[in-house]
C-alpha positions in Angstrom: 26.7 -10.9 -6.6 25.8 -9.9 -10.2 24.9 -7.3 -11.4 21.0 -6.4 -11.8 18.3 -5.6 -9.5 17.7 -7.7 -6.0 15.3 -7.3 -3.5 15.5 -7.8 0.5 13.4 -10.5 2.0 13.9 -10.8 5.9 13.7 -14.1 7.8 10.6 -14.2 9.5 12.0 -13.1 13.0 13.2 -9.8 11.5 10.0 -9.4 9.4 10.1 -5.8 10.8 12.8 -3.8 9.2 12.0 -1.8 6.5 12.0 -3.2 3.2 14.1 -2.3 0.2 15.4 -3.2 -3.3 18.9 -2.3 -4.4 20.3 -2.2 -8.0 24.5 -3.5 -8.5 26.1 -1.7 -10.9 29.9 -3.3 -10.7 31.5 -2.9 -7.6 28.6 -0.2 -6.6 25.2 -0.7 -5.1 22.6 1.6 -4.7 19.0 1.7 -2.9 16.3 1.8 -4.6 12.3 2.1 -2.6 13.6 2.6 0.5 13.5 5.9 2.6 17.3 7.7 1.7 18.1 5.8 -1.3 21.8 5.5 -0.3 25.0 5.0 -2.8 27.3 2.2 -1.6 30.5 1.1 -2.7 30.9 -3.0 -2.4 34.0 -4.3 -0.3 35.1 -7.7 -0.4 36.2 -9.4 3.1 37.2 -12.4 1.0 35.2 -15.3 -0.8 31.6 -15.3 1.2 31.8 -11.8 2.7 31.2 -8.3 1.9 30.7 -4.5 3.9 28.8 -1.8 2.1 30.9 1.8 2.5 29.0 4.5 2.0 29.4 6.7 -0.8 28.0 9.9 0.1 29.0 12.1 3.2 27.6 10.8 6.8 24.4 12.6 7.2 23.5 12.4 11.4 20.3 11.1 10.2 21.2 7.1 11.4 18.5 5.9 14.0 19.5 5.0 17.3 19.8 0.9 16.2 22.0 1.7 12.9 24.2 4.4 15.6 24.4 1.2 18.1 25.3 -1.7 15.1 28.0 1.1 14.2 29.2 1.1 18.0 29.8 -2.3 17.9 32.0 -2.9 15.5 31.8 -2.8 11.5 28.9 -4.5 10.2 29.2 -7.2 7.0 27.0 -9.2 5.0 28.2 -13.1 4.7 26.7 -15.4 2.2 25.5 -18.5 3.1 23.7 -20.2 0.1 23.2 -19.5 -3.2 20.8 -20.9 -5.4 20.0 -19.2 -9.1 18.7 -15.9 -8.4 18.6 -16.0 -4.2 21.2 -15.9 -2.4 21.1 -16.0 1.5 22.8 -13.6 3.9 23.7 -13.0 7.5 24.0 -9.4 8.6 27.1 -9.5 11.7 28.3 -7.2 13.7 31.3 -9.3 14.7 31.8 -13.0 14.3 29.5 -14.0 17.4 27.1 -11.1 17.0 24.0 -11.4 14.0 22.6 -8.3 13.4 19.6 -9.8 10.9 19.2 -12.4 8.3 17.2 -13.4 5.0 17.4 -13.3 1.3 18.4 -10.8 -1.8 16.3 -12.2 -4.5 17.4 -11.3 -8.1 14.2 -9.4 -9.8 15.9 -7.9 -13.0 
């Protein structure tokens, strides 16, 4: 992904989880309008995949879903399509397991 600012639109079934906007900087990304505002460092799994590390020191403040999708494995994005400034994603736990989908649509 370039860099710039993206929002998060869910797929309709996941219309439900809280909406953010993030900003890449490089190989970092950070939340932006969203509760914590968390600092993530970008790590490639190869050409359509990517995890988000966190930056900062593990607060105990993960809900009881985020401490589950942790349980289960480590959670990555994959791409699926790109087109101009939206680019589709799948959220997996594992390679049989979807967590959520939708879109990060480029706003800046």
């Amino acid at each position: 992904m370039n860099n710039g600012k993206y929002k998060v639109i869910y797929d309709k079934q996941f219309s439900n989880y809280p909406k953010f906007e993030f900003e890449i900087n490089g190989q970092n990304l950070t939340e932006t309008n969203s509760e914590l505002n968390r600092k993530y460092k970008i790590e490639s799994l190869g050409e359509n995949s990517f995890r988000l590390k966190t930056i900062e020191k593990p607060k105990d403040s993960l809900t009881e879903f985020q401490k589950s999708l942790m349980s289960n494995g480590k959670p990555y994005y994959e791409i699926t399509d790109c087109k101009n400034d939206t680019i589709d994603f799948t959220m997996r736990v594992n390679l049989h397991v979807i967590s959520h989908s939708g879109k990060f649509v480029r706003i800046k």
